[in-house]
Each structure stands twice: as structure tokens, then as C-alpha cells.
ZADRENGU-561319 format. One line per field, with one value per residue (C-alpha): residue number from 1; residue in one letter; x, y, z. Coordinates in nm, 3 decimals, decimal comma. Each point is the difference from the previous one (the first is absolute). Layout:
! ZADRENGU-561319
num NUM|...
residu a|...
east X|...
north Y|...
up Z|...
//
This chain:
! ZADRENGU-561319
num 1|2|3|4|5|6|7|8|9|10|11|12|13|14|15|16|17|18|19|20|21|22|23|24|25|26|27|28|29|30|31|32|33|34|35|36|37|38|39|40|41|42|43|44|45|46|47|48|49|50|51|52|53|54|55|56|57|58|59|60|61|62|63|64|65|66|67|68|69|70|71|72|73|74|75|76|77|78|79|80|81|82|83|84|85|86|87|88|89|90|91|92|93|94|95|96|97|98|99|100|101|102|103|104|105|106|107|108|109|110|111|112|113|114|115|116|117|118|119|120|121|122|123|124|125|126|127|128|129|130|131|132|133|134|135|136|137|138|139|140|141|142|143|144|145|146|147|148|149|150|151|152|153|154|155|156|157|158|159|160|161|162|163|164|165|166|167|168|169|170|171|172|173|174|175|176|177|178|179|180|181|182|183|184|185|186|187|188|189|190|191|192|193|194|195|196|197|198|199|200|201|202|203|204|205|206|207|208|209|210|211|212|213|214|215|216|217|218|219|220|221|222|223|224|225|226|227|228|229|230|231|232|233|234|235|236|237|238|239|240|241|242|243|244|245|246|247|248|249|250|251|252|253|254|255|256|257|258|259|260|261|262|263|264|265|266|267|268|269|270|271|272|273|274|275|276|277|278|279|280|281|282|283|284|285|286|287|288|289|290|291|292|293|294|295|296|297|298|299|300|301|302|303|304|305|306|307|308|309|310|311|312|313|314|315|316|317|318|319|320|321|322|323|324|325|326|327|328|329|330|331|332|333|334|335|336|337|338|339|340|341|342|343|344|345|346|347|348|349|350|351|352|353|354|355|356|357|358|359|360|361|362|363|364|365|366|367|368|369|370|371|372|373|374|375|376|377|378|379|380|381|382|383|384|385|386|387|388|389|390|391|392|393|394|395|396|397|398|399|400|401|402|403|404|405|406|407|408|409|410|411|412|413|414|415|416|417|418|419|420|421|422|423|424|425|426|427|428|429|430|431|432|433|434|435|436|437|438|439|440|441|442|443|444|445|446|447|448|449|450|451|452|453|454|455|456|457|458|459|460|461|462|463|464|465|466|467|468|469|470|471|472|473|474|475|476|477|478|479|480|481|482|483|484|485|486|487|488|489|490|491|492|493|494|495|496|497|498|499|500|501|502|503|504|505|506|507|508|509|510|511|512|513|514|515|516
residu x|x|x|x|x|x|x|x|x|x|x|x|x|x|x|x|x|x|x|x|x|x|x|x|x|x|x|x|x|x|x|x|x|x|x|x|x|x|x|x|x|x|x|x|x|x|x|x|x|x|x|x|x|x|x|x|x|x|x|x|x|x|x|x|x|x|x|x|x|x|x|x|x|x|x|x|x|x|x|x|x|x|x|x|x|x|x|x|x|x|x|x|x|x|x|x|x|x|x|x|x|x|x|x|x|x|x|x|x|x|x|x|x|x|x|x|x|x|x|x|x|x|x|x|x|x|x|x|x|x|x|x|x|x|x|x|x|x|x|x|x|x|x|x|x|x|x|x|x|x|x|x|x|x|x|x|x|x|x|x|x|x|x|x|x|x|x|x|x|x|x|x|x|x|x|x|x|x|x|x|x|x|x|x|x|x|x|x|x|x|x|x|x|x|x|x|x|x|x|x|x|x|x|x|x|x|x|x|x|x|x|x|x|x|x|x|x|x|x|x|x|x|x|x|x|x|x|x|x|x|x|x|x|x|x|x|x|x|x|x|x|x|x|x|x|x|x|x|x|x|x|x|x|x|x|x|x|x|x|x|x|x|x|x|x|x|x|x|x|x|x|x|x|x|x|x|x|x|x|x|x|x|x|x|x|x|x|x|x|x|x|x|x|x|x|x|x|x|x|x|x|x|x|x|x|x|x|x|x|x|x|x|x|x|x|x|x|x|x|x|x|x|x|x|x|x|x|x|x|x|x|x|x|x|x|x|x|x|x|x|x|x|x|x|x|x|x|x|x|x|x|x|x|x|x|x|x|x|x|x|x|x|x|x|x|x|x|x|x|x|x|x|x|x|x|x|x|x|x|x|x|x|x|x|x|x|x|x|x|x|x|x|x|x|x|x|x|x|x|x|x|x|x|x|x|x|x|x|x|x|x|x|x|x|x|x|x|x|x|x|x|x|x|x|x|x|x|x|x|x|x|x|x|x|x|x|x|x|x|x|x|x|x|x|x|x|x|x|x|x|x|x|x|x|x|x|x|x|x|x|x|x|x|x|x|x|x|x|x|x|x|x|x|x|x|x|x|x|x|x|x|x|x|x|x|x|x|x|x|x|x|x|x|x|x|x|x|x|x|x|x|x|x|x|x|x|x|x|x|x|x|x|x|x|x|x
east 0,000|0,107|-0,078|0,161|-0,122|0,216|0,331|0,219|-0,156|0,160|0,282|0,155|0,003|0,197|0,268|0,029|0,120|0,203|-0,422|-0,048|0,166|-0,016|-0,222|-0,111|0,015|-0,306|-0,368|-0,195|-0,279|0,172|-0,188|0,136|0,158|-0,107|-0,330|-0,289|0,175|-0,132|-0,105|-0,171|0,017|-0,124|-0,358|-0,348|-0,164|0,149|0,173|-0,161|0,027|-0,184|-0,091|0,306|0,095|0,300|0,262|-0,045|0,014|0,255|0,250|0,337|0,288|0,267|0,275|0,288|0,301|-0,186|0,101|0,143|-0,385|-0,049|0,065|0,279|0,288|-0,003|-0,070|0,286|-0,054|-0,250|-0,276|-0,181|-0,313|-0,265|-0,315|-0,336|-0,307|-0,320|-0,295|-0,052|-0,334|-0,111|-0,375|0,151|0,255|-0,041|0,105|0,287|0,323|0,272|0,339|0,103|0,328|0,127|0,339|0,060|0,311|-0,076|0,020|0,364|-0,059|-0,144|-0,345|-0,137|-0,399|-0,068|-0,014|-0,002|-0,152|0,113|-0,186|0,206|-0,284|-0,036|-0,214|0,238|0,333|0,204|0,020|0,239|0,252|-0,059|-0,002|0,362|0,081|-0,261|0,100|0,329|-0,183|-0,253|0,284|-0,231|-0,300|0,231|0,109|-0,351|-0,176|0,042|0,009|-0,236|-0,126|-0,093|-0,065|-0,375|-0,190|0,082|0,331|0,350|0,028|-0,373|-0,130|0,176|-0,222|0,218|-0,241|0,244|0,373|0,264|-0,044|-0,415|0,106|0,282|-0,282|-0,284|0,278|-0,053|-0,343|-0,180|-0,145|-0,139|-0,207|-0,087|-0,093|-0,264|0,308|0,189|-0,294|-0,112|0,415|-0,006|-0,387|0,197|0,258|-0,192|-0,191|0,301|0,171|-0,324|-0,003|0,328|-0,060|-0,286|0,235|0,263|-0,240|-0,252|-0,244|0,215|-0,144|-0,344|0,196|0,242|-0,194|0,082|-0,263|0,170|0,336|-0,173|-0,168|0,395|0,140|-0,267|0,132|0,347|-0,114|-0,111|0,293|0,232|-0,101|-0,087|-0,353|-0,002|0,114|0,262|0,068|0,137|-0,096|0,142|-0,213|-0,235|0,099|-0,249|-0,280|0,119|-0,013|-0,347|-0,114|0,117|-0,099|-0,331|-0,044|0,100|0,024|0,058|0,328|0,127|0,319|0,235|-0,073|0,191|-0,095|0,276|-0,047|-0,382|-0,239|-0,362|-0,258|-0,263|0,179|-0,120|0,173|-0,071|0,075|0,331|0,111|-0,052|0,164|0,311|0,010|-0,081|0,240|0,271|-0,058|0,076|0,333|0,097|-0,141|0,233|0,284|0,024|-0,041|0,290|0,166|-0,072|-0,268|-0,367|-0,191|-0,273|0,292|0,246|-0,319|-0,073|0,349|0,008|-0,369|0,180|0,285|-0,248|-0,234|0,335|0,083|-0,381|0,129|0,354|0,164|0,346|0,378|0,117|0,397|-0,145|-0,153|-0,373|-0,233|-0,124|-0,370|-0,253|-0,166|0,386|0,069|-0,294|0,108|0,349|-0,137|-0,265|0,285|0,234|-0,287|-0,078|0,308|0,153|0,333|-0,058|-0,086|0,368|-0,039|-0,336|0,185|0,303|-0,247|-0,213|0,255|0,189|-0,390|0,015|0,342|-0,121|0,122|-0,291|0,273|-0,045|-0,410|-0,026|0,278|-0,282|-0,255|0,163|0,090|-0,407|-0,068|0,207|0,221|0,373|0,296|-0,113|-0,287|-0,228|-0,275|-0,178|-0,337|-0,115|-0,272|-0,132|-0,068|-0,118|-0,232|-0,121|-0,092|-0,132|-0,265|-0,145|-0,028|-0,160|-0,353|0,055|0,071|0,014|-0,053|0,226|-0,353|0,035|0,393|-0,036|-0,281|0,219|0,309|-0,030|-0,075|0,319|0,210|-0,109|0,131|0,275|0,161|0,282|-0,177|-0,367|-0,042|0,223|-0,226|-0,274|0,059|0,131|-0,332|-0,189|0,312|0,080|-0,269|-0,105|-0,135|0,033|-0,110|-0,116|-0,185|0,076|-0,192|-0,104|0,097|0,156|0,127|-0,151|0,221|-0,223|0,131|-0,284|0,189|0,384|0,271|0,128|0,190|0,298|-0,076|0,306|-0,056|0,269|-0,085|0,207|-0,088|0,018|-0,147|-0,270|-0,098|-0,052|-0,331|-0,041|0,130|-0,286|-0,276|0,146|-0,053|-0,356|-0,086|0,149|-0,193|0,030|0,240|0,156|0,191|0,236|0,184|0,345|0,170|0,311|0,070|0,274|0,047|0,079|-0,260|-0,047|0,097|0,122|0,420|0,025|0,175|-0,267|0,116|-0,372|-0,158|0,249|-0,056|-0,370|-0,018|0,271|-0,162|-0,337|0,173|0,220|-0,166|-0,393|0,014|-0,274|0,088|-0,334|-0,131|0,038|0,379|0,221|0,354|0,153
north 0,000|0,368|0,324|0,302|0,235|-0,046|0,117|-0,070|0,262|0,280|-0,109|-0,323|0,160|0,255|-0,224|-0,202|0,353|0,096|0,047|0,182|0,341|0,340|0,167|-0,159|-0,377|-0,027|-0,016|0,213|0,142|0,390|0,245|0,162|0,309|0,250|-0,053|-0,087|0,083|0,305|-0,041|-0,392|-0,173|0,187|-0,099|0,200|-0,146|-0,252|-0,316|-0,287|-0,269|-0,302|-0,078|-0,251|-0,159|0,257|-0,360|0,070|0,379|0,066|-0,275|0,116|-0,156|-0,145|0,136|-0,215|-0,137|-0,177|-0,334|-0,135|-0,127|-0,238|0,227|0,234|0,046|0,189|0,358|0,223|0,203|0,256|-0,232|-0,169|-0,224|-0,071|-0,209|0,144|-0,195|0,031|-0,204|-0,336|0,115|0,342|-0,079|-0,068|0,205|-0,150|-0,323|-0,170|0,185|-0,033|0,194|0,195|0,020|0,432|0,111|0,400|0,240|0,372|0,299|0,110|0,358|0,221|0,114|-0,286|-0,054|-0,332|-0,370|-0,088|-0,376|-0,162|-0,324|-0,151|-0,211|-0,325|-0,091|-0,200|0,238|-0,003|0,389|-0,147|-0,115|0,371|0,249|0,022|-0,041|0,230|0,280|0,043|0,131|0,290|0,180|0,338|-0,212|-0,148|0,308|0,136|-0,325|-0,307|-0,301|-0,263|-0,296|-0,361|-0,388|-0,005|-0,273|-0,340|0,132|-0,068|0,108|0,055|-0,390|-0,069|-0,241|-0,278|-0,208|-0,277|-0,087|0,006|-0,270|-0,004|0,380|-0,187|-0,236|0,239|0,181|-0,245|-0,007|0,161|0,343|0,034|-0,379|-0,125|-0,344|-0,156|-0,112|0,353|0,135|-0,279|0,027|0,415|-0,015|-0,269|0,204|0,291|-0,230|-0,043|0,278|0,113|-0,257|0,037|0,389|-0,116|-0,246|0,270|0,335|-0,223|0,295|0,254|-0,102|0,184|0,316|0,144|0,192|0,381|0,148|-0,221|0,177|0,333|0,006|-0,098|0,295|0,217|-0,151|0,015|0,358|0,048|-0,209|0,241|0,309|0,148|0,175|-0,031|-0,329|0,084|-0,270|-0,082|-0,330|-0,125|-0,258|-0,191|0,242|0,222|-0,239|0,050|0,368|0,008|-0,254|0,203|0,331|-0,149|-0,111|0,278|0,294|0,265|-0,232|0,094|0,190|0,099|-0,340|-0,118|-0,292|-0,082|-0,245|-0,017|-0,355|0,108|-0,038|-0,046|-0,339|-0,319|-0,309|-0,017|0,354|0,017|-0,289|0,170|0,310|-0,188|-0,173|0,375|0,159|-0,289|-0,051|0,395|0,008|-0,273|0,221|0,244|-0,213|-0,139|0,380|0,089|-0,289|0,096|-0,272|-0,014|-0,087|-0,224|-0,191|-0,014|-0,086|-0,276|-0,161|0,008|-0,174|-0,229|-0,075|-0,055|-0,266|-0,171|-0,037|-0,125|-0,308|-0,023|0,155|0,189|-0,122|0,253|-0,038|-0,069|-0,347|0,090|0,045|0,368|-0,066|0,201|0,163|0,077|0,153|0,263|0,080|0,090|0,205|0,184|0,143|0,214|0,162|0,167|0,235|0,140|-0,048|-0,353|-0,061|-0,066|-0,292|-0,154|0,049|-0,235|-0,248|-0,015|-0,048|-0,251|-0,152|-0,050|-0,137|-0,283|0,089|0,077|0,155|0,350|-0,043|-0,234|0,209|0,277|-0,202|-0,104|0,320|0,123|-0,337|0,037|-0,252|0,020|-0,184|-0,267|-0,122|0,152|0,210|0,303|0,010|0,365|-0,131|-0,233|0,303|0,120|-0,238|-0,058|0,383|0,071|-0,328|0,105|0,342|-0,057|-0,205|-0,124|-0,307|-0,077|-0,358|-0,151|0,001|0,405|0,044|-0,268|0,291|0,277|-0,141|0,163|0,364|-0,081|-0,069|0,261|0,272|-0,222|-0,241|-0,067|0,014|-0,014|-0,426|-0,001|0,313|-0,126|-0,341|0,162|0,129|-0,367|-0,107|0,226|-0,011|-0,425|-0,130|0,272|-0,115|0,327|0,289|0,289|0,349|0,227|0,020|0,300|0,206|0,311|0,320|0,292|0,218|0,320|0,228|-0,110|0,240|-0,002|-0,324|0,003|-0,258|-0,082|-0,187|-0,092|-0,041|-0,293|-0,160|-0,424|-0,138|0,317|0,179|0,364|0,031|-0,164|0,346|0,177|-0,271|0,028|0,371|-0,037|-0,252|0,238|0,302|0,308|0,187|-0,304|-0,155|0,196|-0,139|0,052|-0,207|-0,031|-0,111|-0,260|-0,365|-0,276|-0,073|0,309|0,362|0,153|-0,059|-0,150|0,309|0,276|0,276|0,156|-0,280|0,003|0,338|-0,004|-0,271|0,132|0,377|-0,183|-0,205|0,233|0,367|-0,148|0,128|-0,138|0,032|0,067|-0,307|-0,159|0,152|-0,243|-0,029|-0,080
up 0,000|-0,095|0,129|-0,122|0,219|0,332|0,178|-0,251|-0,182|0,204|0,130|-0,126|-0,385|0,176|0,132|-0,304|-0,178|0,247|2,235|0,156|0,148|0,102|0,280|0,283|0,031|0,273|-0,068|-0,257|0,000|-0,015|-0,170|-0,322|0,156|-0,293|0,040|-0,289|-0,317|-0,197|-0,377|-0,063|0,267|0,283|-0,106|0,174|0,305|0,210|-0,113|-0,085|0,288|0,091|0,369|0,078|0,358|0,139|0,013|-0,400|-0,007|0,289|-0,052|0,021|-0,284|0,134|-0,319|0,018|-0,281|-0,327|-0,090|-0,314|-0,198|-0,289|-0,248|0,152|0,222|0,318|-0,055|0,166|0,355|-0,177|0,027|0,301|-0,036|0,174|0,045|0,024|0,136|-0,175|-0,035|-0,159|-0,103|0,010|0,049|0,394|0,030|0,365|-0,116|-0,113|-0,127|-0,218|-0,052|-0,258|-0,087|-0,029|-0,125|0,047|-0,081|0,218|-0,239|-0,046|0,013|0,302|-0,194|0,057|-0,173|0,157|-0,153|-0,383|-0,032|-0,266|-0,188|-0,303|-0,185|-0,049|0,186|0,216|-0,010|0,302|0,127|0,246|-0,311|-0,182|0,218|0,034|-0,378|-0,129|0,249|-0,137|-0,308|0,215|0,183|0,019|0,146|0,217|0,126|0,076|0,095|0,240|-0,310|0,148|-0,139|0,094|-0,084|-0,078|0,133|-0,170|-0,108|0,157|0,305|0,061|-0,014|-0,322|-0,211|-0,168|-0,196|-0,173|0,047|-0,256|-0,159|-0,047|-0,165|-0,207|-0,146|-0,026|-0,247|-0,277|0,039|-0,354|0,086|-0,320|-0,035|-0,354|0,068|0,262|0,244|0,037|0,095|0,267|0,092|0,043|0,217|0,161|0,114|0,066|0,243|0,169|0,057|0,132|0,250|0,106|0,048|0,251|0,175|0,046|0,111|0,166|0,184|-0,183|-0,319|0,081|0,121|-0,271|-0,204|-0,158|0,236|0,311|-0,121|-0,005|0,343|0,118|-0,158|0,180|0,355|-0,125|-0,009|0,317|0,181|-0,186|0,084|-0,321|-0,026|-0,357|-0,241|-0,194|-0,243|-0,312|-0,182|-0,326|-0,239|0,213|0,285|-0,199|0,048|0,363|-0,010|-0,141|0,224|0,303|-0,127|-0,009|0,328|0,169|-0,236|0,290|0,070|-0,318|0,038|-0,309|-0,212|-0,329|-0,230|-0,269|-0,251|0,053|0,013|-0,178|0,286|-0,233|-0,160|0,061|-0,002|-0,388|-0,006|0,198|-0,238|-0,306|0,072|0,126|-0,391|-0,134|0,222|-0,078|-0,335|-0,031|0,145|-0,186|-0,318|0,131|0,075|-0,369|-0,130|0,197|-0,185|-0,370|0,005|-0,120|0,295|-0,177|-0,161|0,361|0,135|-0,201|0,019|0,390|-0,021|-0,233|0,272|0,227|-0,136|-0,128|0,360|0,052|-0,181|0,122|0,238|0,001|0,194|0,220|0,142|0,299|-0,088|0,043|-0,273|-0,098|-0,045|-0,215|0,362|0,120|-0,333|0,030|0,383|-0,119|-0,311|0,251|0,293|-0,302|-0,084|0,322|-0,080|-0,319|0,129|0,007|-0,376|-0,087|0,272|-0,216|-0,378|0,140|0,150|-0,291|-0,238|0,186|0,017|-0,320|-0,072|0,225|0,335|0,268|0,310|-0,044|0,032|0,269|0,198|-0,048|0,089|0,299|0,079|-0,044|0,259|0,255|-0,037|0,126|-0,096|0,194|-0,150|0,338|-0,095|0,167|0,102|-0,152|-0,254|0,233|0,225|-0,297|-0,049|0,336|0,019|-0,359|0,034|0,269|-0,097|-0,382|0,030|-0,367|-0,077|-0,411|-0,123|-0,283|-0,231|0,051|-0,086|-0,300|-0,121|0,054|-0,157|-0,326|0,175|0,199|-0,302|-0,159|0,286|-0,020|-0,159|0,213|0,325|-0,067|0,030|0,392|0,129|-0,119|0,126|0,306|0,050|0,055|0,215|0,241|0,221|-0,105|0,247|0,300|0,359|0,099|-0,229|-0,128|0,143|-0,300|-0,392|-0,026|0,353|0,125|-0,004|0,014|0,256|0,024|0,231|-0,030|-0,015|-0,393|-0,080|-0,280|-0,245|-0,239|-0,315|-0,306|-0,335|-0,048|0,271|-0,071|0,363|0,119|-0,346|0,036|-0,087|0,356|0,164|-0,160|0,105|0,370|-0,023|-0,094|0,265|0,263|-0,073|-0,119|0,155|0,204|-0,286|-0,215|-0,295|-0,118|-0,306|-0,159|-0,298|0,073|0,007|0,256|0,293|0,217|-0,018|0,260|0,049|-0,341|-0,140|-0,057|0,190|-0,101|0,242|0,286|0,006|-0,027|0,267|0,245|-0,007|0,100|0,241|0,106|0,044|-0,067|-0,348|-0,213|-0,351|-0,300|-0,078|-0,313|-0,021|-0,247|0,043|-0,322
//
């Protein structure tokens, strides 16, 4: 199973091209010294807060040194974690609680504006693993802001699902994701059963309790416990979702908000896997432009490669097999950055001299798998969050329908989204909530919604949608006219500016302004 919409998409793409310290080590719970921030943020009326049981509200964080994680050595002196209870379920927020894993660098500079939250996507990225990586890119936010973010629940530190070992992932690697016969399909539902089963066996009452809205009602506490009267938060990719989630919920919370790289609220599951194959099959347009190609024809030949590996599969030096599913993983992470396309011409070439390496070391590199052979458990977070959050559930009957619209979008990536579709959720032991989230947000301070036209994994047409589904006056668009997933830090000094004056000094920029 594939889904291109997750952590990888902003910050793995960004290593491929390429703790906790300061202030007081004791409890939290200290109020942001400046006060409410002027400009968006500082909302009308009093914050939004639900009636919560004071061994929520008042706990006190114990900060101490971070630990080495799955995905990343110990962060240096700068950055002290700690664990935040909340409650299993939020209907009794009396009940039964669970920690929360926090990682936190203080603001380097003396005007301090309080805490910036930060959500990487996914769902199922580790904040815990990217904190301390992305902050060496926000040096002026750093400087103004406390960089906080966390382990949401069911990932790493925060009840980690793990929903099949090594090996059952090894297997479930040559398993056809894009069936033509009776027996792949009966072999992929088969394997969807079971990684569904094993996700129950591993988050056992967790399973119920990991949704997007659970997340946001945990970033409202996280509020609270932090001493920030406002939510200041930036989320990239599904952190968007997040945003709008949040902003929902408690709109009066809402604090100086940015959403980069923007998911469409108002996509289903159909509709969230057709503009991945429209936003994908785009980039790659532009990737075989930038390489004196016709796109129809580059198109066609990578198609070509692909159903050739259907039937037979490629060597690698590495002894394993490069399959027809690893093959479209490894094209999919170069084209979340332009710097990267160099990377996907050497691989594709080699492809087709008969050598798979240079894919599946992409592919492997999209999967979190290390040298060796042990795997991360990011999409089954993933997973776990996005099935209980999405009520849909296609049948095979409705992809095999909507196989030709796929293909049409896309011929490299239409058949695996749109098989992706019936798989992803096969077979779930607990249902979805609603079809689409709800983000309006009547009465939030203005939220900065950034959108990029060549955008493979969140098209930009999303940022627009988002906006609309705020309100008027809540969301407020900016694009640029880049490539790569995201905008802001991905060399437009147009957006960091844009973003780091709102940030920074509560400067909301017009809406609809397009960086080019």
C-alpha cells in the first residue's frame, strides 16, 4: 500500500537533497511574558476552553535531556523533552490518560512572543525526530519563539503503533498493488486484512482514540499547560488538516496560524486520491520539461517501465528484487523537490539499462528502511490515524470503475492511487467519523494559508478550498509559483518573508498575493 501524502513529504525530500535546552529546566506552565500578541492572534473575547479537571489544566512539565528516538540521534543541550498527560478519550476527560511525548528549544533572543507548535504531516511524523533538524532552517522564529512540538498519539514516543515486523513488511513488498488477475487481488485484500489486524493487536484501546480531532483537542491542552493564551502553530501537509481541524474547534484559540503545503478539506477519499495523481502526474510533466522531454511521450515510457516490471521484476546490487510498487515509491520522493530531479534521471536510466538499485534505494529511502533491512513505523501511524478519521471505505467493484478516470489524470500513477483507494482502509476494525473534515472557523484571527503551484503531494488548488471552508476573513491565501512540496524555506525569499513578517510582527499580507 502507498500513500503519498505523509512526512516524507516535508522533510525526508529535504534530506535526500541535502533536546532540549535553554531557560528553566523545572515545570511549565509560565505565562508568555509579552503578553497576547498584537495583530492576528490576539483574537476578541475570551479564549476558547473546555471545562477540564485542573490535574489536566495545571500539570506542571517536568523538561529534562531528550533521548536518541527511532528516527534520530540525541538532540544537543538546546532541547529538553517532556511528557504531557492527556486523556485517552476526551468524552471523559476524567478517565483514563495517556502521555504525550513534547520536545521544546526556549526562544534565543530576549523578545520573546511565546510558543510556535510545529506539526510535520504525515499523519504519523515524529515531531520528536524534526524539531531539531527543521529548526536549523527558522533561525528568526527561533529567535522570537519557544520551537515546540510533540509525538502525536500513536506515533513514537506517544504509544507508537507498530502493526507488522520486518519481515511481514518485506513480504507485503512483493505483493501486486496494482491486481490484474483474480489472485492479486484476493493476495492485496489479503494483506490489507492483515496489516489491519496487526494495527489492532499493537494500539489495542488506542485504536479508537487517534483521530485528527483527538490530536486537536491535545494541542488545545498543550496550550494551556504552556502558558500561551493564544495557539501559535505552524503545520506542514497534513499538519494543515491539523490546523483547520483546530481552528475549528476552538476558533478564539487561534493565535498567528500558518498552513504550508495545504490538504483540500473538501476531498474525499476519492477526492484526495485524485488530486495526489493530478498533482503527481504534474511534477512529473514538469520534471520531463525541465529535461527537453515531451511529457505525453516521457510519460508514456515510464508507464512502459512500469508494467514491464508488472511482469518481471528488476536486480538491484543489493540482491533483492526492485518490484513494479517499489519502482513508483522511488519515482514519487524526487519529485517532492526540484533539486532532486538529477537524483530520478540517473535512476531511471539505470532502470532501464536493467539495473533496479538506484529506485529501490529511493524507495527505501521513501519507507523507512535503514541499512539494515529494519523499517520505521511512520505509515502505519499513518494508517492507524487516517482510517479512523475518513468514514469511506471503497470496494474493489468501485476502483475497477474508476480505473480509466484514474489513468486518465495519470498514467503513471493513476492504477496504485486508485487501487490505493480500496486498500487502505480493507477491512478496518473501527470506522471512520465524517467524509470530508470540518474547518470553518467563524471568528478566528486571520490564518496564512501557503499554496505552490507545483505542488506533487497537496496541489494548490487545495490552499484556496481551505480558505473557503474557513471563512471569509479567517483564511488568507498566498502562492508561489515554485516547485517541490511546500513553500515556505524552499528558496522564495517572497514567502519567507511573507510568512516571517506574519509570524514575526502579526503582519497579514492581501490575500490572494502570488510569489513568483
Amino acid at each position: 500500500m502507498m500513500r503519498f501524502v505523509r512526512w516524507a513529504a516535508a522533510l525526508v525530500a529535504a534530506v535526500l537533497v541535502a533536546g532540549c535546552g535553554g531557560g528553566p529546566s523545572g515545570g511549565d506552565g509560565e505565562k508568555n511574558p509579552t503578553g497576547p500578541p498584537s495583530g492576528p492572534g490576539s483574537g476578541s473575547g475570551s479564549p476558547t476552553t473546555a471545562a477540564l479537571p485542573s490535574s489536566l489544566t495545571s500539570q506542571k512539565l517536568e523538561w529534562g535531556r531528550c533521548k536518541a528516538t527511532a528516527d534520530s540521534a540525541t538532540p544537543s543541550d538546546a532541547w529538553r523533552c517532556a511528557t504531557l498527560k492527556v486523556p485517552l478519550d476526551w468524552a471523559k476527560p476524567d478517565g483514563t490518560t495517556i502521555g504525550l511525548a513534547l520536545i521544546r528549544s526556549r526562544a534565543t533572543g530576549h523578545d520573546r512572543i511565546g510558543s510556535l507548535l510545529f506539526n510535520f504531516g504525515g499523519p504519523g511524523g515524529s515531531g520528536l525526530s524534526a524539531m531539531p533538524y527543521y529548526a536549523t532552517s527558522v533561525p528568526a522564529l527561533h529567535e522570537r519563539y519557544d520551537l515546540v512540538s510533540w509525538d502525536p498519539r500513536g506515533v513514537g514516543a506517544s504509544g507508537g503503533v507498530r502493526c507488522r515486523g520486518d519481515r511481514a513488511i518485506r513480504a507485503a513488498e512483493r505483493v501486486d498493488a496494482t491486481p490484474d488477475t483474480p489472485a492479486e487481488e484476493k493476495a492485496y485484500l489479503r494483506d490489507a486484512t492483515d496489516f489491519a489486524r496487526g494495527c489492532a493487536r499493537s494500539a489495542e484501546k488506542l485504536m479508537a482514540h487517534v483521530s485528527t480531532t483527538d490530536t486537536a483537542r491535545d494541542m488545545d491542552l498543550m496550550r494551556q499547560v504552556l502558558g500561551d493564551r493564544n495557539l501559535h502553530y505552524f503545520g506542514i501537509s497534513y499538519g494543515t488538516e491539523l490546523g483547520g481541524v483546530y481552528a475549528h474547534l476552538f476558533p478564539r484559540n487561534v493565535g498567528r496560524m500558518t498552513l504550508d503545503a495545504v490538504v483540500d478539506p473538501t476531498a474525499d477519499t476519492w477526492g484526495h486520491a485524485e488530486n495526489q495523481a493530478r498533482g503527481f502526474q504534474r511534477a512529473l510533466d514538469d520534471y520531463l520539461k525541465s529535461t527537453g522531454q515531451d511529457p505525453r511521450k516521457g510519460s508514456r515510457e515510464i508507464a512502459g517501465l512500469l508494467r514491464r516490471l508488472d511482469a518481471r521484476t528488476l536486480p538491484t546490487s543489493s540482491g533483492r528484487r526492485l518490484t513494479q510498487g517499489l519502482a513508483v515509491t522511488g519515482i514519487v520522493l524526487p519529485l517532492y523537490s526540484r533539486s532532486s530531479w538529477p537524483t530520478l534521471t540517473s535512476a531511471l536510466r539505470a532502470a532501464r539499462e536493467g539495473d533496479g538499485t538506484e529506485l529501490l534505494s529511493l524507495a527505501d529511502r521513501y519507507n523507512d528502511r535503514d541499512s539494515s533491512g529494519h523499517y520505521g513505523t511512520r505509515t502505519h501511524a499513518q494508517r492507524v490515524i487516517s482510517c479512523l478519521d475518513v468514514r469511506q471505505r471503497p470496494t474493489p467493484e468501485e476502483t475497477k470503475r474508476r480505473l480509466p478516470e484514474f489513468e486518465g489524470i495519470s498514467p503513471v500513477f493513476g492504477d496504485f492511487l486508485g487501487w490505493d483507494a480500496a486498500g487502505w482502509c480493507h477491512d478496518w476494525p473501527v470506522a471512520g467519523q465524517y467524509d470530508t473534515p470540518e474547518v470553518s472557523a467563524p471568528g478566528a484571527a486571520p490564518i496564512l494559508l501557503v499554496g505552490n503551484t507545483g505542488d506533487p503531494a497537496t496541489p494548490y488548488e487545495g490552499a484556496r478550498r481551505m480558505a473557503d471552508e474557513l471563512g471569509k476573513g479567517v483564511g488568507v491565501e498566498l502562492t508561489w509559483k515554485g516547485e517541490g512540496h511546500g513553500a515556505y524555506g524552499n528558496g522564495s525569499e517572497c514567502v519567507d518573508s511573507t510568512v516571517n513578517a506574519y509570524l514575526l510582527k502579526g503582519k497579514v499580507p492581501k490575500d490572494g498575493k502570488v510569489c513568483s
